[in-house]
matplotlib code that plots the C-alpha trace (Angstrom):
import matplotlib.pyplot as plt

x = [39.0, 40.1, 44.1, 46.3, 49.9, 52.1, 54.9, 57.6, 60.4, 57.8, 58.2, 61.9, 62.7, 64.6, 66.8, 65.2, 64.2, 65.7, 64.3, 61.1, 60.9, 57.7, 56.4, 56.2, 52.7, 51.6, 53.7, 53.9, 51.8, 52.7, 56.6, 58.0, 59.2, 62.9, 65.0, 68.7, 68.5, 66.9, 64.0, 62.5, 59.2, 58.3, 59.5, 59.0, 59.0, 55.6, 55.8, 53.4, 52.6, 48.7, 49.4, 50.6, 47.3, 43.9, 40.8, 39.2, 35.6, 33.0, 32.8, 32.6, 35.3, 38.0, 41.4, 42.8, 40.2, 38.6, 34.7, 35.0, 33.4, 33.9, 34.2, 35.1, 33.9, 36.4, 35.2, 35.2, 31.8, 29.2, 25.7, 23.9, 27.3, 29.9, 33.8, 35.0, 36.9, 35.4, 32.4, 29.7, 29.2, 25.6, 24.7, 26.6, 25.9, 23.6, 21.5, 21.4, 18.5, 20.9, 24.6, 24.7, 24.2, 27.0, 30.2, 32.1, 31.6, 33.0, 36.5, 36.1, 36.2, 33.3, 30.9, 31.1, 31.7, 35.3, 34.0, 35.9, 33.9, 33.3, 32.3, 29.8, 28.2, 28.2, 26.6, 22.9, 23.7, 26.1, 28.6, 26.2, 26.3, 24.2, 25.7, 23.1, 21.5, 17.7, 16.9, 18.6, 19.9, 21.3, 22.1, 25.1, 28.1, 31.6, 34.5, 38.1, 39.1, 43.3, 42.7, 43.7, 46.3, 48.6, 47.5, 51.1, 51.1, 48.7, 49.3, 52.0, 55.2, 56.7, 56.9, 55.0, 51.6, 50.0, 50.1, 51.4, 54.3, 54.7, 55.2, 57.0, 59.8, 59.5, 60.0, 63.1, 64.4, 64.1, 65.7, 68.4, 69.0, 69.3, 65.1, 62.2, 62.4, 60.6, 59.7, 58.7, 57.6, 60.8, 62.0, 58.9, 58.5, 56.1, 56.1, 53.4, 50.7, 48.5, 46.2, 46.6, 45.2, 42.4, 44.3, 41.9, 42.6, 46.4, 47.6, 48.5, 47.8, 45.8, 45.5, 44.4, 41.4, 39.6, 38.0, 38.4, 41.6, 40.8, 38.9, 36.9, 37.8, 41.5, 40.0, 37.8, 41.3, 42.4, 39.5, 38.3, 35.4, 33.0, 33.7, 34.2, 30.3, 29.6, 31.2, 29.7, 26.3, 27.1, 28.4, 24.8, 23.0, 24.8, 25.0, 21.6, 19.0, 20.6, 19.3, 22.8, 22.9, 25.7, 26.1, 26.3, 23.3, 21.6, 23.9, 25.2, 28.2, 31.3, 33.5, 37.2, 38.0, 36.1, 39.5, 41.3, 37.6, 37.9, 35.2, 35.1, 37.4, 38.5, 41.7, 42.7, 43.9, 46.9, 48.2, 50.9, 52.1, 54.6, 51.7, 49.1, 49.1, 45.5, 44.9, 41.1, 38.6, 35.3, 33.0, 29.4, 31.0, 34.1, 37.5, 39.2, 42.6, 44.2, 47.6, 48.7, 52.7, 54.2, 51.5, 51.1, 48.1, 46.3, 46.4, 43.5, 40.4, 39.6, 41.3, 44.7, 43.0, 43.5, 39.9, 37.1, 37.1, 34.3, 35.3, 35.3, 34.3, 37.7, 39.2, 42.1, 45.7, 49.3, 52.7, 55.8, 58.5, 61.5, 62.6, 61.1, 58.3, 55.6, 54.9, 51.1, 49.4, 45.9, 43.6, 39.6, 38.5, 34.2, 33.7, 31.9, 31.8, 33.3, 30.8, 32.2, 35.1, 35.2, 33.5, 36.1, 35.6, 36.5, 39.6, 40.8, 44.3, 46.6, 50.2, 51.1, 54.0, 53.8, 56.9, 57.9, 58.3, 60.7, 62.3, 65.6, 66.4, 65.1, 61.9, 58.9, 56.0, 53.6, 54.0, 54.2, 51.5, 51.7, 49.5, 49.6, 45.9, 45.8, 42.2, 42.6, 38.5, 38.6, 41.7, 43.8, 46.8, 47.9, 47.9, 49.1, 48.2, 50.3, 49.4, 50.3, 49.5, 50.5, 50.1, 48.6, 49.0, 49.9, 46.6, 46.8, 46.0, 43.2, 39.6, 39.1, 37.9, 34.1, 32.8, 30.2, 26.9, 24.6, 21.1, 19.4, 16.6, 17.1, 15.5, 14.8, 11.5, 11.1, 14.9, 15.6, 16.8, 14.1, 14.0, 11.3, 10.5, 9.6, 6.9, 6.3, 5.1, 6.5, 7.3, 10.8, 12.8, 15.3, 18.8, 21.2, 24.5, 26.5, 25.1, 24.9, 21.9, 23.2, 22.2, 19.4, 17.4, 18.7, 17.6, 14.6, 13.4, 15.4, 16.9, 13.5, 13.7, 17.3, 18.9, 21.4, 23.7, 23.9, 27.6, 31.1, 32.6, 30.4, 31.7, 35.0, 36.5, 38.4]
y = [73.0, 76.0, 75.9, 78.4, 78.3, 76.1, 77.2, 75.3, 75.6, 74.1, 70.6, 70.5, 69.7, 72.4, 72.3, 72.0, 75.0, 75.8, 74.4, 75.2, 78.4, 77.9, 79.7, 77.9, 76.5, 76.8, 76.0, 78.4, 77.2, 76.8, 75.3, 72.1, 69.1, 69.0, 66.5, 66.0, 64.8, 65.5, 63.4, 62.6, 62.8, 64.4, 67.5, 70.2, 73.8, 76.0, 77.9, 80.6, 81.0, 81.0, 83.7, 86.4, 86.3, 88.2, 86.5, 86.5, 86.5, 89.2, 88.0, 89.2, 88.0, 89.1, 90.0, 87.0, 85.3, 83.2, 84.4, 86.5, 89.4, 91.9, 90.7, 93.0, 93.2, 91.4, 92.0, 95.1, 96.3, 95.7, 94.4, 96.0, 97.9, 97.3, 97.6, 100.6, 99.7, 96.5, 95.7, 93.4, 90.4, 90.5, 87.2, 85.7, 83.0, 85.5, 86.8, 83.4, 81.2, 78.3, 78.0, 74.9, 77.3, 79.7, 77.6, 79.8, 82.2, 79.9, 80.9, 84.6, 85.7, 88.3, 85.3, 84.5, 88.2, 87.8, 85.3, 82.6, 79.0, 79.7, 83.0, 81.8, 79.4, 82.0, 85.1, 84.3, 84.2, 81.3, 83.2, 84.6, 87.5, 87.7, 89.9, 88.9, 92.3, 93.2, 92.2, 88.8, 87.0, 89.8, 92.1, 89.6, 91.0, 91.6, 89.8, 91.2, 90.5, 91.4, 88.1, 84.6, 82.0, 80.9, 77.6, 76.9, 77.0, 74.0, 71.6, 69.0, 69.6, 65.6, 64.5, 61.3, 60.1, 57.9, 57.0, 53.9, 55.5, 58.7, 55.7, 53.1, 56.0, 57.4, 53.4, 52.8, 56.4, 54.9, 51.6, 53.1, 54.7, 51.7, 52.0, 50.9, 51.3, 48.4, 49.4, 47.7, 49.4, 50.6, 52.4, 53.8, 57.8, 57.6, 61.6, 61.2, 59.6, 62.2, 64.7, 67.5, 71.2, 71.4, 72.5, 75.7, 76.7, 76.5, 80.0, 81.0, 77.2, 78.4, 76.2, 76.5, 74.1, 76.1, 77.3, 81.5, 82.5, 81.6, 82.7, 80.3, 79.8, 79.1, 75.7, 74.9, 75.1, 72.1, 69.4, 67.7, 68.9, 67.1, 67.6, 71.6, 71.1, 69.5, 72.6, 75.1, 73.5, 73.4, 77.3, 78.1, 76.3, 78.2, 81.7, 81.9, 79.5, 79.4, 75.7, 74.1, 70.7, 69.8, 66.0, 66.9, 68.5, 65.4, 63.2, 61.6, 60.5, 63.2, 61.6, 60.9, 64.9, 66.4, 65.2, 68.5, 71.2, 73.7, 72.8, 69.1, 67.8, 69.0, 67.8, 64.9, 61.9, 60.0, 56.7, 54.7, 50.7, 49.0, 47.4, 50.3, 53.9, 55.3, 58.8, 59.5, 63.1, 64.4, 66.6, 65.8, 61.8, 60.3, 60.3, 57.1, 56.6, 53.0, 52.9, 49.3, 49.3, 47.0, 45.8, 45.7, 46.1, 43.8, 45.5, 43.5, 44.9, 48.6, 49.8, 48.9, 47.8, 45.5, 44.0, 43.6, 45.2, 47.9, 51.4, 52.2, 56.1, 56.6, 54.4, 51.9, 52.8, 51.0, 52.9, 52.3, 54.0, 56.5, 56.3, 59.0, 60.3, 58.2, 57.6, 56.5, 55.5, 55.6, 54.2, 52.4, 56.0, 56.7, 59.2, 62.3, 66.0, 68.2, 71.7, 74.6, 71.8, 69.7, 66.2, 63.8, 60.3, 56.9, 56.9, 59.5, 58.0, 59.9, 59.5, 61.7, 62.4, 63.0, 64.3, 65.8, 69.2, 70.2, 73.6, 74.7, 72.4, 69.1, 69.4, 67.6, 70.4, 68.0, 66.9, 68.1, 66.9, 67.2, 65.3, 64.7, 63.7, 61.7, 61.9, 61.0, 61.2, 64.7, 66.5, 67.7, 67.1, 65.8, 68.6, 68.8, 70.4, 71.0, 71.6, 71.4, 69.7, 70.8, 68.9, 69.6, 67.1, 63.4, 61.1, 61.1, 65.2, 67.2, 66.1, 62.7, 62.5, 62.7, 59.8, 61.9, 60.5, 63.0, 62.6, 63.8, 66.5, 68.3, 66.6, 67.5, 69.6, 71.2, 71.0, 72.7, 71.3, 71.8, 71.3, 68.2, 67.7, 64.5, 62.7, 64.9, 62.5, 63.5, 62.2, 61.4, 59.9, 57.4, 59.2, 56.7, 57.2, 56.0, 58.3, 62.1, 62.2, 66.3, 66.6, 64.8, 67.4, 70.2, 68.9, 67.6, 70.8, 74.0, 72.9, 71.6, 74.0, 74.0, 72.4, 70.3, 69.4, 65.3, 65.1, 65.3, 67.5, 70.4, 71.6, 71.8, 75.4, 74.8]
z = [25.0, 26.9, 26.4, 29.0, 28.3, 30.8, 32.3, 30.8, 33.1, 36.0, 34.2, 35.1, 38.7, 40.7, 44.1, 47.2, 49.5, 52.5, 55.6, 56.6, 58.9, 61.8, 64.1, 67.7, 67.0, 63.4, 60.1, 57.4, 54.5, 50.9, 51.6, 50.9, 53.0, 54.2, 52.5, 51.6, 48.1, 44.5, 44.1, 40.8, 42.6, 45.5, 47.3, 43.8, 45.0, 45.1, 42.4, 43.7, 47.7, 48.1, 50.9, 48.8, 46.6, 47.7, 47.4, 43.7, 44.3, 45.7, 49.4, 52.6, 54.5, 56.5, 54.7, 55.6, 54.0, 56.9, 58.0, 61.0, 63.1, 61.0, 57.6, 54.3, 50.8, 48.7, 45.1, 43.0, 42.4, 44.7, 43.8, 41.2, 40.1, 37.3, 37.8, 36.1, 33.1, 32.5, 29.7, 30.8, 28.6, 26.8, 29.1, 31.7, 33.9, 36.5, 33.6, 30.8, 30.3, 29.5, 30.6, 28.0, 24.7, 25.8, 26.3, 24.0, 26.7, 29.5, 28.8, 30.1, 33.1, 33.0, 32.4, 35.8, 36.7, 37.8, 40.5, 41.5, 41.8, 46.0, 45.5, 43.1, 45.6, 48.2, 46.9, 47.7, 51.2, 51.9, 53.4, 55.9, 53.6, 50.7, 47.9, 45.4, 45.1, 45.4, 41.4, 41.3, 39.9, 37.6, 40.2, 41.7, 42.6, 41.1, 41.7, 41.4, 37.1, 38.0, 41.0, 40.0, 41.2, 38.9, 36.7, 36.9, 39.8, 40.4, 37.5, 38.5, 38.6, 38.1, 34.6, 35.1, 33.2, 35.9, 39.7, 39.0, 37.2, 39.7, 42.7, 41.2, 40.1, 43.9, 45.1, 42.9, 43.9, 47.7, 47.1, 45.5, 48.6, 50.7, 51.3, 51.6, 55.6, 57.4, 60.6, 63.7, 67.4, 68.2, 65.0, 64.1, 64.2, 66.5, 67.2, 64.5, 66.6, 67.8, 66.7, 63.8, 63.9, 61.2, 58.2, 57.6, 60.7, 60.4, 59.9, 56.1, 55.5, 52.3, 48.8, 45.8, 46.2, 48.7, 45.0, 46.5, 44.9, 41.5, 38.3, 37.1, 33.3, 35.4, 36.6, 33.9, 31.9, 34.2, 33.0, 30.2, 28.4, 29.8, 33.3, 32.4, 31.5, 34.9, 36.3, 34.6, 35.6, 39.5, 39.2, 37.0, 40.0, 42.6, 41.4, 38.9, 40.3, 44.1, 44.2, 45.7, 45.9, 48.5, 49.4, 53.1, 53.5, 52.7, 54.5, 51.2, 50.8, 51.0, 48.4, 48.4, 47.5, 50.6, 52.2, 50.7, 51.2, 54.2, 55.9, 55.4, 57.8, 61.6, 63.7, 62.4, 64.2, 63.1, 64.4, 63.0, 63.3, 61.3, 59.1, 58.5, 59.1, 59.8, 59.5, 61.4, 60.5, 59.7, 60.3, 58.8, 57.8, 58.9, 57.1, 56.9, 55.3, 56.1, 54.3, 53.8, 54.3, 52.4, 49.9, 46.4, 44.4, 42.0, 38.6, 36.7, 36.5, 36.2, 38.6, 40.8, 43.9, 47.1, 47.7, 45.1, 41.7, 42.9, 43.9, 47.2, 48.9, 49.9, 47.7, 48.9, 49.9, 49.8, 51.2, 52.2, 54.7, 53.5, 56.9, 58.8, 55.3, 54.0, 49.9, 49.6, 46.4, 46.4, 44.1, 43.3, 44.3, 43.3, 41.9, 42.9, 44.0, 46.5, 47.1, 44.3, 43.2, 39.9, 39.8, 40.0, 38.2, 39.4, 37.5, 39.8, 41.9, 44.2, 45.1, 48.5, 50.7, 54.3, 55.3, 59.0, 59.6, 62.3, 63.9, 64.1, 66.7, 65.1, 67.3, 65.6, 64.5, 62.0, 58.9, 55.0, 52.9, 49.6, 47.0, 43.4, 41.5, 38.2, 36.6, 32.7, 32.6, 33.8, 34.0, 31.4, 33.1, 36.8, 39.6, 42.9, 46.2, 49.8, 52.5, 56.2, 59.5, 62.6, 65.5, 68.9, 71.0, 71.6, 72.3, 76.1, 76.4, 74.5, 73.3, 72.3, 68.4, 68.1, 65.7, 63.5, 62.3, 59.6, 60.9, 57.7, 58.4, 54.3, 51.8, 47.9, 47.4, 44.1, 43.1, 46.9, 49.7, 52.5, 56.5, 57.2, 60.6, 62.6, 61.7, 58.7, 55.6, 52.5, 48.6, 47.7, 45.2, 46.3, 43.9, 42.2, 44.7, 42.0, 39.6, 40.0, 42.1, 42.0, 38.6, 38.0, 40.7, 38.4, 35.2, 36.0, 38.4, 36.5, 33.1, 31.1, 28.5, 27.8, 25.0, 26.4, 23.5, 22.9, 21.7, 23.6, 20.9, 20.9, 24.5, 23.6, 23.9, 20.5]

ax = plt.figure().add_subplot(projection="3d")
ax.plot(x, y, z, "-o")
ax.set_aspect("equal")
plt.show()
């Protein structure tokens, strides 16, 4: 398995930042909540801003690394072309036959050409510029090899093995402060109902799981070794055969983790009552978090869980009240795939904070959101992402939220998603939802004559 040292010094919890700074309508990214205490769980500083890194992969983007006008080339050698100072590999994932025979390759960079897992699914054209090159795949762009966001950076920072551990610690930290707040009408912070700027569109509101600032071997280092072999296959699919297969195209399901992607979710819409919190997006499907206050899970089964012992899209979600912040623990999750992301199994739980964010003045600007993910099928080790919201408006002003509905006009052909029109008859194969209906089109349309080993042990980077 593909082992990056940790920085030790992370695992030990440090003093809280100052309070955040804002501008007057957007909240600088990459900061942490304001509290008044040490916590044992929540709060951790970043230990690298997002915003002081440059994209990793070869893009063309603008410098701020959203798709504009006039965008930029981001990598270092442009298609066709080789960095100076760097040796190709012999094969890499643009030029093999089969990704599955060279996973002692995986761990270098060059193997994906310094491309970071985005890039990769945007170089035929995804991007609205293609950067493949006129003999592709082989011709693919470079990325930038000096690039990559810290792995320390995104591992956890909280010494705990499980969500059940991480926020039964963060409820005995609160009742030892005289918590859990139970609120009713009057006492709840009901500056939080409204709606939320879309995260991506928050200025400098950049993470690590947009997938751009990253090499590749960095995240594989994060998962198990089977899941680094699911990953490897998407970024083969992407950047060699340019046969993505993205659940919304097909108007699949988006999966708990589509929650966190760029493009997956708009404003959000957030509504709070003493008994549930409900936080409302989307943008192909509809986000739905309900976050039961005040209940406890059932623990038999496979998985803590409030209803039936089957996992559920978005999983299910208990919380309780710090006064003014919210702790959630969220578990039951399916499992599934988010675009250039890891797969995520149905062990996958959460625990996240929503903390408020004010000025100077105490003035109410959004909230902190920062979430910690325990996946012992495919990560290594937790990680943690932050992010921001910032808030536009209370629910009597601005656009009402638009309930979304995918009307499916892609469909399979040949391993490639392709446009059918009304009243067009064609053959289709119904895909196993709660398989990985993604995979099965690759294997059965691109990967018949590669030798796909039959054992756990033989992907391991060791």
């Amino acid at each position: 398995m593909l082992k990056l040292q940790v920085n030790k010094h992370l695992k030990q919890h440090l003093s809280v930042l100052a309070a955040f700074l804002f501008a007057s309508t957007a909240a600088l990214a990459q900061q942490n909540p304001q509290i008044d205490f040490r916590s044992t769980g929540r709060g951790a500083p970043m230990l690298a801003d997002m915003n002081d890194y440059a994209l990793t992969g070869a893009t063309m983007r603008r410098a701020d690394g959203r798709v504009g006008q006039e965008p930029e080339f981001t990598g270092s050698a442009p298609p066709g072309e080789t960095p100076a100072g760097i040796e190709p590999l012999p094969v890499d994932i643009f030029t093999s036959k089969d990704f599955y025979q060279d996973q002692a390759l995986w761990t270098d960079p060059r193997y994906f050409r310094c491309n970071s897992p985005a890039a990769l699914e945007d170089l035929w054209g995804g991007n609205r510029s293609s950067l493949i090159g006129e003999d592709p795949p082989g011709s693919a762009a470079w990325g930038d090899c000096d690039q990559d966001y810290p792995r320390e950076a995104i591992v956890s920072p909280y010494d705990f093995p499980t969500a059940q551990a991480h926020y039964e610690a963060l409820l005995a930290e609160t009742r030892s402060r005289g918590g859990p707040t139970e609120h009713t009408y009057a006492t709840l912070p009901n500056e939080w109902n409204g709606r939320y700027q879309h995260p991506g569109r928050t200025p400098g509101n950049w993470y690590w799981y947009r997938m751009r600032h990253n090499q590749t071997p960095t995240i594989l280092s994060l998962l198990t070794p089977e899941y680094q072999t699911r990953m490897v296959q998407e970024a083969y699919h992407h950047a060699n055969t340019n046969a993505a297969q993205w659940p919304s195209q097909y108007c699949w399901p988006e999966g708990f983790m589509r929650r966190w992607h760029e493009a997956a979710v708009w404003e959000h819409n957030i509504m709070v009552t003493p008994k549930m919190v409900q936080i409302l997006a989307g943008v192909v499907r509809n986000f739905i978090t309900s976050v039961h206050i005040g209940r406890e899970f059932n623990l038999d089964g496979n998985n803590p869980r409030l209803g039936e012992d089957v996992p559920r899209w978005y999983g299910e979600t208990i919380g309780f009240w710090d006064n003014d912040t919210l702790i959630t623990w969220t578990s039951n999750i399916q499992g599934w795939k988010v675009h250039a992301a890891p797969e995520f199994s149905s062990s996958l739980q959460t625990v996240e904070i929503y903390s408020p964010n004010r000025d100077a003045a105490g003035n109410f600007l959004g909230l902190n959101h920062e979430a910690i993910f325990y996946d012992p099928e495919a990560l290594v080790e937790p990680v943690r992402i932050v992010r921001n919201f910032v808030k536009l408006s209370d629910f009597d002003e601005g656009e009402p939220y638009v309930f979304v509905e995918c009307v499916q006009t892609l469909f399979p052909s040949d391993g490639r998603a392709t446009p059918v029109s009304p009243g067009q008859t064609i053959e289709y194969t119904i895909p196993d939802m709660y398989g990985r209906p993604w995979a099965d089109i690759w294997e059965e349309n691109f990967e018949q004559d590669m030798q796909k080993p039959q054992t756990e042990d033989i992907f391991s980077f060791e």
